[in-house]
VEXGUVEX-759712 format. One line per 8 residues: for each residue z, y negated, x of C-alpha. Coordinates in nm, 4 decimals. Example, Ala and Ser with C-alpha at 12.3 -4.5 7.8 and 13.67 -1.06 7.14 Angstrom:
% residues 2
0.7800,0.4500,1.2300 | 0.7140,0.1060,1.3670 $
//
This chain:
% residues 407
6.9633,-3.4846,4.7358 | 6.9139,-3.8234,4.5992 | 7.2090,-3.9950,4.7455 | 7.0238,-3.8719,5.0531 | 6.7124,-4.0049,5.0414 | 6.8368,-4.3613,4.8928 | 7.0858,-4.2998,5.2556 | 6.7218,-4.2587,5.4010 $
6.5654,-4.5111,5.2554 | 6.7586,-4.7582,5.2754 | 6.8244,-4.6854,5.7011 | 6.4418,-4.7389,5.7313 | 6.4253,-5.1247,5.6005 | 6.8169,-5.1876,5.7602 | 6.6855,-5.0798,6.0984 | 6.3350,-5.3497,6.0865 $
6.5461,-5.6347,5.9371 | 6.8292,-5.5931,6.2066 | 6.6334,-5.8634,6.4584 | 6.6434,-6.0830,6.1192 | 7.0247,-6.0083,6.0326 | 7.0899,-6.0599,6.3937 | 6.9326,-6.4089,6.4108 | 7.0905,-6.5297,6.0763 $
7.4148,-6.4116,6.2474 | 7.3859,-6.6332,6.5250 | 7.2836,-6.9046,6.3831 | 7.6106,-6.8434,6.0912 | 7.7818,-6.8219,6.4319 | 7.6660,-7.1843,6.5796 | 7.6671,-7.3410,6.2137 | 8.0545,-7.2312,6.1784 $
8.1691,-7.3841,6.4729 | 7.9361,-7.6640,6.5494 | 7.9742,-7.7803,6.1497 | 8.3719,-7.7282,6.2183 | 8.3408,-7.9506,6.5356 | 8.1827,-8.2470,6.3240 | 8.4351,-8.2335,6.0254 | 8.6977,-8.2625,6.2499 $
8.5356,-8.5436,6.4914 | 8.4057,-8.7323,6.1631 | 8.7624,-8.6628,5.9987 | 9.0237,-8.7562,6.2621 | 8.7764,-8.9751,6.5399 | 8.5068,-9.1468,6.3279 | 8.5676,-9.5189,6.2397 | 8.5361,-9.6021,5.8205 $
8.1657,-9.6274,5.7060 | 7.9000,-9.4604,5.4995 | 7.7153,-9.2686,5.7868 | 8.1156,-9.0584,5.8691 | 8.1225,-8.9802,5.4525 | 7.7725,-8.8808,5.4166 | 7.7894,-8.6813,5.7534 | 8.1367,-8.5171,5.6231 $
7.9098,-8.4138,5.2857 | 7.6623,-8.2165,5.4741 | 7.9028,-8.0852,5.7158 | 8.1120,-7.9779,5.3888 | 7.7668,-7.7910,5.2374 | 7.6755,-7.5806,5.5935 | 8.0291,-7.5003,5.6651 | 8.0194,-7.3517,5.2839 $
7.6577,-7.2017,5.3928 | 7.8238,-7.0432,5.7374 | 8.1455,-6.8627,5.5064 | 7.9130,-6.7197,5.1956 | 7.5232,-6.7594,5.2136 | 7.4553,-6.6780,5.5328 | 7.6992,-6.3577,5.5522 | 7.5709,-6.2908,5.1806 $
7.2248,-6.2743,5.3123 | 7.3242,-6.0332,5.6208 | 7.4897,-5.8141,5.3529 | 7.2053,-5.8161,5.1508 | 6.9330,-5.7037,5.4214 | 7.1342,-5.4615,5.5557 | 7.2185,-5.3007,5.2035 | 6.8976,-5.3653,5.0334 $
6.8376,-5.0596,4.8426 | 7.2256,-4.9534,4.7620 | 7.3726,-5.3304,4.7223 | 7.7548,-5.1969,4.6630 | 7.9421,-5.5215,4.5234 | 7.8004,-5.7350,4.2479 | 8.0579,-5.9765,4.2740 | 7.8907,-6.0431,4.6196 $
7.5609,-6.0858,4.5062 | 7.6572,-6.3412,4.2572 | 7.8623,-6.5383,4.5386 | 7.6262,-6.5124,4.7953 | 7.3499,-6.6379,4.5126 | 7.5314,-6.8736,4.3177 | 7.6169,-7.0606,4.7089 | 7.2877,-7.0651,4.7903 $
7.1356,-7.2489,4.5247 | 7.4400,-7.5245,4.5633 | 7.3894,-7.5999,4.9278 | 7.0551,-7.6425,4.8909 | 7.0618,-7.8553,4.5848 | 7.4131,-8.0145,4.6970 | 7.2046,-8.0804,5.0530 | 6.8888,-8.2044,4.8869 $
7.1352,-8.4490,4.6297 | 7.2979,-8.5447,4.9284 | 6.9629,-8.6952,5.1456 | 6.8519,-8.8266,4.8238 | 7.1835,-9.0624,4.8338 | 7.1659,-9.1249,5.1982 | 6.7382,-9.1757,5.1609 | 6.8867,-9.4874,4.9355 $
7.1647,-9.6028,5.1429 | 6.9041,-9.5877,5.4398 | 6.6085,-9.8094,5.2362 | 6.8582,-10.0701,5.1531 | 7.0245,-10.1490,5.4909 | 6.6650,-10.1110,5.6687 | 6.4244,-10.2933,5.4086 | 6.6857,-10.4857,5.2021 $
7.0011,-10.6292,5.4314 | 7.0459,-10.8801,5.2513 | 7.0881,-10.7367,4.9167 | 7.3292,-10.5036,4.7446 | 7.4415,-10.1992,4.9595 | 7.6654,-9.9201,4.8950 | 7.9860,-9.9119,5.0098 | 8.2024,-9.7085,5.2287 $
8.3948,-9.6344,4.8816 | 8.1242,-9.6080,4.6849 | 7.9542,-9.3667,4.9607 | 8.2843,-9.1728,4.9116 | 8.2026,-9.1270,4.5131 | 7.9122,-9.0625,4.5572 | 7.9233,-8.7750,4.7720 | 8.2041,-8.6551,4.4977 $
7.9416,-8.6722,4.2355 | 7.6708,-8.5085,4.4750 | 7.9211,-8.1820,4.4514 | 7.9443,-8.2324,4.0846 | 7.5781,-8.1891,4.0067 | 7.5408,-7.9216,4.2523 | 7.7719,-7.7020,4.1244 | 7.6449,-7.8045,3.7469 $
7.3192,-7.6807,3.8466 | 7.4018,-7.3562,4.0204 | 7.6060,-7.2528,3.7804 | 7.4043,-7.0666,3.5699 | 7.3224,-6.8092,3.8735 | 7.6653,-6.6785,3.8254 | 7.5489,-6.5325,3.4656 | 7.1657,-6.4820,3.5771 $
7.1849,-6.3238,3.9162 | 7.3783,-6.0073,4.0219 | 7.2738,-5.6149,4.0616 | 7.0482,-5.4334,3.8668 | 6.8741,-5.0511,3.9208 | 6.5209,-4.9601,3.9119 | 6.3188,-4.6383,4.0428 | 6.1403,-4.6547,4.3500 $
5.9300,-4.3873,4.4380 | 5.9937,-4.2523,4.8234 | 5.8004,-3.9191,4.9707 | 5.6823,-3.8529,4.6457 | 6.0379,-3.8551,4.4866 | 6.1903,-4.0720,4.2443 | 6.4785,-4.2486,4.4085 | 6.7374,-4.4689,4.1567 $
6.7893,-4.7862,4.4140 | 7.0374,-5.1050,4.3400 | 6.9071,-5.4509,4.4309 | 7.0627,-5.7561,4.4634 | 6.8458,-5.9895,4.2626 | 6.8322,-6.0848,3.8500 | 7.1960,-5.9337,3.6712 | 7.0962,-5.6065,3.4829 $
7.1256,-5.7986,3.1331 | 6.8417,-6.0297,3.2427 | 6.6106,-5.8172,3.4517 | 6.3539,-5.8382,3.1379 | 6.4508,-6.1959,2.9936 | 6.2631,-6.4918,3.0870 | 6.5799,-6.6763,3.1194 | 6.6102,-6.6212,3.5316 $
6.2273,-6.7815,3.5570 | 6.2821,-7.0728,3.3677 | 6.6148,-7.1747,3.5584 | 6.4407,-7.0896,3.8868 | 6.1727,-7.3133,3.8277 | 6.4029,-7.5951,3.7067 | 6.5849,-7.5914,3.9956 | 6.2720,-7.6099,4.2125 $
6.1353,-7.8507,3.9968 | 6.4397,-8.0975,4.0411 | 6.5010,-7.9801,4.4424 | 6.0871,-8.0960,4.4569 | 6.1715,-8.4589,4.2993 | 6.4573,-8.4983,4.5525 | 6.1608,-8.4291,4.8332 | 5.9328,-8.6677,4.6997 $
6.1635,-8.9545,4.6648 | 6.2593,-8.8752,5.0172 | 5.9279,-8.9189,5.1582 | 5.8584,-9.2467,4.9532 | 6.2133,-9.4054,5.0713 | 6.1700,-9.2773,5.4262 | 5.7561,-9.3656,5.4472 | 5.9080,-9.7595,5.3193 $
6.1687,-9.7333,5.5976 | 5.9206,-9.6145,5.8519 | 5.6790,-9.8685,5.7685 | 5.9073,-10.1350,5.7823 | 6.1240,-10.0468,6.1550 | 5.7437,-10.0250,6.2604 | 5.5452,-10.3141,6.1260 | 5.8862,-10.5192,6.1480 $
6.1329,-10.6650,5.9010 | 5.9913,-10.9181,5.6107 | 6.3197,-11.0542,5.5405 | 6.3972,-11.1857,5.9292 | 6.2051,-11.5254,5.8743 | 6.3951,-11.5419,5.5310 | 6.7323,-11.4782,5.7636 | 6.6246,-11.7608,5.9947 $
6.5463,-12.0199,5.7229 | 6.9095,-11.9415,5.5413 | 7.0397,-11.9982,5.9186 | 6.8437,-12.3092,5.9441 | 6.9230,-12.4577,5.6155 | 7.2581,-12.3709,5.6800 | 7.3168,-12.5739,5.9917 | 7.1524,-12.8212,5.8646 $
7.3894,-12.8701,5.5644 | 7.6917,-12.7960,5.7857 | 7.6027,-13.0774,6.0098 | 7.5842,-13.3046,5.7269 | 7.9169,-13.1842,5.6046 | 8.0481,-13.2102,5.9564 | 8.0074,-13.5848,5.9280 | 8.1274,-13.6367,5.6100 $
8.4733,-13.4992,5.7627 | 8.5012,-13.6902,6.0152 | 8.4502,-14.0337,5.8250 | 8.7348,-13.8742,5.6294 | 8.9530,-13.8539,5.9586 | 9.0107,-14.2309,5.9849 | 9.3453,-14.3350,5.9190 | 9.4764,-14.6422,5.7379 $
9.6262,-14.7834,6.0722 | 9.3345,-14.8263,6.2307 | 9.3710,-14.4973,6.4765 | 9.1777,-14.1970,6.4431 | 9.3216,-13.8101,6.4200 | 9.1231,-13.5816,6.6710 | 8.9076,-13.3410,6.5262 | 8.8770,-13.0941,6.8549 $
9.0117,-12.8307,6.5644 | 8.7857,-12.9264,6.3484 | 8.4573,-12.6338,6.3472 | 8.1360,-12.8166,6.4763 | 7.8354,-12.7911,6.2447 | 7.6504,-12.5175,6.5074 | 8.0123,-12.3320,6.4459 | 8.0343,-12.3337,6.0730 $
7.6682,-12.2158,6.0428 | 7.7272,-11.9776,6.3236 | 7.9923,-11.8111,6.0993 | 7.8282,-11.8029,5.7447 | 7.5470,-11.6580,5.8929 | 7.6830,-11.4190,6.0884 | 7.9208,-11.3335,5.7831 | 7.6169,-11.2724,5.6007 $
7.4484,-11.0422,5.7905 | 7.7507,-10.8763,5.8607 | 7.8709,-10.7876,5.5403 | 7.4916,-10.6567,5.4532 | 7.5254,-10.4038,5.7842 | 7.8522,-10.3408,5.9132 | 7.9883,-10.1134,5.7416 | 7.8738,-9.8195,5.9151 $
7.9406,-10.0185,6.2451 | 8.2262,-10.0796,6.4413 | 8.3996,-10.4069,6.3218 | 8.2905,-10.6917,6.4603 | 8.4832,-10.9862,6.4567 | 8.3204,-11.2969,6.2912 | 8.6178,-11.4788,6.2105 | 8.6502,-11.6713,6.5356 $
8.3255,-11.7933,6.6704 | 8.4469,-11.9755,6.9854 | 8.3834,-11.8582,7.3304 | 8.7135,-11.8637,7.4898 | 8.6261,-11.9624,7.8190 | 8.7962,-12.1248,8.1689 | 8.5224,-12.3706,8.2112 | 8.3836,-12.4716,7.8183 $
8.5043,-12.4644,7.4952 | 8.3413,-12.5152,7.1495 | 8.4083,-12.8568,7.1270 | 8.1060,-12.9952,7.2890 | 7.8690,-12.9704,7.5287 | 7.6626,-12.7032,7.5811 | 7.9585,-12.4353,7.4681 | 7.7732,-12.4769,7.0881 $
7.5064,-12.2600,7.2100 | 7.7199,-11.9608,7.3349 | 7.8376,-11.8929,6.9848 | 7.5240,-11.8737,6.8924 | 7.4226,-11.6416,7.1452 | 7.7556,-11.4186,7.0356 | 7.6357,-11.3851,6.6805 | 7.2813,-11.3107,6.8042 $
7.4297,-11.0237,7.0114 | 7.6309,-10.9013,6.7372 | 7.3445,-10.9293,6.5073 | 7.1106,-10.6988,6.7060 | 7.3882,-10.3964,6.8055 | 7.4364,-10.3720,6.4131 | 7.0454,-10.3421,6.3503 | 7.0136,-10.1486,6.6724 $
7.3195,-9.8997,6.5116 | 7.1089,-9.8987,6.1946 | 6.8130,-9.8274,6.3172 | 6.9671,-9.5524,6.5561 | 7.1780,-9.3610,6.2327 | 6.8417,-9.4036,6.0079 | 6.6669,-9.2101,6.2783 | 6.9098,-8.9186,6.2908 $
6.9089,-8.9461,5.9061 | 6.5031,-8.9148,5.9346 | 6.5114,-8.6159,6.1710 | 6.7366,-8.4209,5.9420 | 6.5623,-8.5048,5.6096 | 6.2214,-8.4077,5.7988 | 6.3687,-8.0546,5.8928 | 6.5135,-8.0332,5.5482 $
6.1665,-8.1312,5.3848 | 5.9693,-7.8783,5.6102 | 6.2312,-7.5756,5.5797 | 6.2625,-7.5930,5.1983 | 5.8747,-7.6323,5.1445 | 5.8669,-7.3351,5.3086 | 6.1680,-7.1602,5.1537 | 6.0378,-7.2587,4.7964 $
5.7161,-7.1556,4.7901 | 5.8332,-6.7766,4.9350 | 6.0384,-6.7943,4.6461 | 5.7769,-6.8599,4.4391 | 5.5788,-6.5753,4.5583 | 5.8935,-6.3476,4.5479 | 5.7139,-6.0602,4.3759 | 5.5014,-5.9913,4.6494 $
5.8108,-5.8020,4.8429 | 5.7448,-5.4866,4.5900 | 5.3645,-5.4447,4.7692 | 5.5056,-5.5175,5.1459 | 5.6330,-5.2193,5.3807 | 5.9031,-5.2846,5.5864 | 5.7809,-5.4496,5.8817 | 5.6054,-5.6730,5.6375 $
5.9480,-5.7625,5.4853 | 6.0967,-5.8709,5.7804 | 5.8628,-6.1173,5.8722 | 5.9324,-6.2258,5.4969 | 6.2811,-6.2505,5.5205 | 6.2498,-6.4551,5.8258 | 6.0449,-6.6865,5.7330 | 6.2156,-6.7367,5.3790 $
6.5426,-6.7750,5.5810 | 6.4088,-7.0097,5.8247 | 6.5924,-7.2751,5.5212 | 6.9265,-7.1821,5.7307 | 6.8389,-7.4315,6.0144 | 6.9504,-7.6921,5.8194 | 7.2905,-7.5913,5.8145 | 7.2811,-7.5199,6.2083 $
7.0975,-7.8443,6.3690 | 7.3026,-8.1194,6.2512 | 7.5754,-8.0765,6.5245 | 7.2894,-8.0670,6.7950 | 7.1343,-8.3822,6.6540 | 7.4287,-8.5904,6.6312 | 7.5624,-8.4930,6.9745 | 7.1853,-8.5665,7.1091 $
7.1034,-8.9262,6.8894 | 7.4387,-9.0544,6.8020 | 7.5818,-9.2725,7.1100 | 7.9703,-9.2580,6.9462 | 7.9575,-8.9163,6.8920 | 7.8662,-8.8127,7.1958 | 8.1026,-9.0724,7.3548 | 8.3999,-8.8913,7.1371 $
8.2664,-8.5587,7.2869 | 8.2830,-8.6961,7.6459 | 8.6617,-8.8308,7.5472 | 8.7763,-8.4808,7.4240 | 8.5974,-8.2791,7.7667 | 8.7755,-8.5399,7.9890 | 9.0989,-8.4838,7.7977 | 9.0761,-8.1351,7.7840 $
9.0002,-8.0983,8.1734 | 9.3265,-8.2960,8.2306 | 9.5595,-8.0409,8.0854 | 9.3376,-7.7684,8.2442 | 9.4408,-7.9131,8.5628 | 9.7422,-7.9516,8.4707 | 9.8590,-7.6244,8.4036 $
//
C-alpha cells in the first residue's frame, strides 16, 4: 500500500513538471550540438588567439552541462519523490556546481583579458599561451570547489504526509549523513559567496570597458604622440645614415633600400600597437611597410603617405575586431549575470519547495533552471556577432552543398 501511494505521489508532481523536463530537454538538445559545433569550428577552423581558448573553455563547461546537469535535472523532476540512484544525484550535483563556478571563473579571466586590450593596449596583455593556462587553472579551481558536493549531496528519506497517510519518500538533495549537519549550508553559501565576487568584478571590468568604447579611448592621443615622437627621431636618424653613405672616393652608394624616416616610424608604431592587439586577430603583416605598386614606390614622393594609410587601416580592423569580440564577451557575461542572480537567490530560498503544491513547483523549477541558457546561447551568439565564425559556417554549407550535388 505504500509503494502505491509514493507510485501515486510521485505521478502527480512528474505529470506538472513534464512542460519543465521537456524544455530543459530541448534546450540539453540545442546545447549538445550547437556547443559540439563550436569546439570543433574553434578546434580545427579558428586561427591562434585568446578569444578561440577562452571560447573552447566555455564550450568545454556546457558540453559537460548538456551530458550530466541537464539530464541529471530531467531525472530528478521526473523521479522526485522515489530518486532511485544516488550515484546520480551526486553526479548530476557535483556538475552543476562546477559549470557554474568553472563558467563564472572563466568570464572573470576573459572580464580581464577584455579591460586590458580595450582600456589598456598598450600595456601588458595575456597571451594566447597564457590564455591557454589559464583556462587550465579555471578547471582546477572549479573542480576544487565542487568537490565537496560529492560527500555533501546525495539521497536521503523523510516522511511526507499524502491523503492523510504517512508516505516514506527519497529526495535527491543533502546525503543522508548530512541531512541534520550544518556542513551542506556553510559550503552552499561559500560557493555563492565566491560565484557573487566573480559577478561583481564582472560588472566593474565590463562598466570600465563600457565607459571607455563609449566616451572613447584615453590612451589614443598618448598613441599619436609616441607616433609623432617617433618619426620625428627616425627622420633624424634617417639623416645621420645617409651622411654615413659617402664613400672615400668621392661617389655615393644609393640608399633607395634604405627605410625612409615616415617608413621606420610607420613600422615601430604599427609593431606597437600590434603586438598590444593582435593576438586574437588574424596576422597582420607589419614587417614590410611598402606599398608595392606599378606606378610609386616608397622611395619618395607621395608613396610615404600610403604606408601610412596601410598601418592606419590595419590599426582600426584590430580595434574594430576588439571591440566586436568584447561585445559578444559582454552579451554572454550579461546573460550569465542575470541567469545566476536569479538561480542563486531560488537557491537561497530553497526551503520554500516543502510549502508549494505542485503547480507551484513547476513554476519553481523553471525559473531556478532558467541558469541553463547559458550553456545553450553561446552558439547562437557567435554565429549572430562573430563575422569569422559565421564566415567558417558559410564555408562548411557551401562545401557541404557541393558533395550533395555531387552524389
Amino acid at each position: 500500500m505504500g509503494s502505491e501511494l509514493l507510485d501515486q505521489l510521485n505521478d502527480e508532481i512528474k505529470r506538472v513538471v513534464t512542460p519543465v523536463s521537456v524544455f530543459i530537454g530541448i534546450e540539453a538538445f540545442l546545447g549538445f550540438f550547437g556547443n559540439l559545433f563550436v569546439l570543433y569550428v574553434f578546434i580545427k577552423r579558428y586561427h591562434d588567439c585568446n578569444f578561440r581558448y577562452f571560447v573552447l573553455c566555455l564550450a568545454f563547461l556546457d558540453f559537460i552541462s548538456t551530458l550530466t546537469t541537464m539530464p541529471g535535472q530531467i531525472f530528478t523532476q521526473q523521479h522526485w519523490y522515489k530518486y532511485p540512484f544516488p550515484i546520480v544525484c551526486k553526479v548530476k550535483s557535483f556538475f552543476n556546481v562546477f559549470t557554474v563556478s568553472g563558467e563564472a571563473l572563466c568570464l572573470c579571466t576573459i572580464a580581464v583579458d577584455r579591460y586590458r586590450k580595450v582600456c589598456a593596449p598598450l600595456g601588458w596583455q595575456i597571451k594566447p599561451r597564457q590564455a591557454l593556462i589559464m583556462c587550465g587553472v579555471t578547471y582546477g579551481a572549479a573542480f576544487a570547489l565542487s568537490l565537496p558536493v560529492s560527500f555533501l549531496w546525495g539521497t536521503h528519506q523523510h516522511v511526507r504526509i499524502y491523503n492523510g497517510r504517512n508516505v516514506t519518500v527519497t529526495v535527491c538533495g543533502k546525503d543522508s549523513h548530512y541531512v541534520n549537519s550544518k556542513q551542506p549550508f556553510l559550503y552552499a553559501a561559500s560557493v555563492n559567496i565566491i560565484i557573487g565576487i566573480c559577478l561583481l568584478i564582472l560588472l566593474v571590468l565590463y562598466i570600465l570597458v563600457a565607459k571607455t568604447l563609449i566616451l572613447g579611448r584615453p590612451w589614443t592621443r598618448r598613441r599619436q604622440n609616441l607616433g609623432a615622437s617617433k618619426v620625428s627621431k627616425s627622420l633624424a636618424s634617417q639623416t645621420k645614415s645617409k651622411q654615413k653613405l659617402k664613400i672615400s672616393d668621392g661617389g655615393s652608394v644609393s640608399n633607395s633600400n634604405v627605410p625612409t624616416g615616415i617608413e621606420m616610424a610607420t613600422i615601430d608604431l604599427s609593431t606597437t600597437v600590434t603586438r598590444s592587439l593582435d593576438d586574437e586577430s588574424e596576422p597582420v603583416d607589419v614587417d614590410d611597410c611598402r606599398v608595392m605598386d606599378a606606378h610609386t614606390s616608397c622611395d619618395g614622393g607621395t608613396s610615404e603617405v600610403r604606408p601610412k594609410k596601410r598601418i592606419r587601416r590595419q590599426r582600426r580592423d584590430i580595434a574594430s575586431r576588439v571591440r566586436r569580440k568584447t561585445y559578444i564577451m559582454f552579451v554572454l557575461t550579461i546573460i550569465f549575470i542575470v541567469t545566476t542572480i536569479l538561480y542563486m537567490t531560488l537557491l537561497a530560498s530553497a526551503d520554500i519547495l516543502k510549502s508549494l503544491n505542485d503547480y507551484e513547483k513547476a513554476v519553481y523549477f523553471f525559473f531556478f533552471r532558467l541558469v541553463f541558457i547559458n550553456h545553450v546561447i553561446n552558439p547562437f551568439v557567435y554565429g549572430c556577432l562573430d563575422p569569422q565564425f559565421k564566415q567558417i559556417l558559410g564555408d562548411m554549407k557551401k562545401c557541404l552543398l557541393m558533395k550533395v550535388r555531387k552524389v
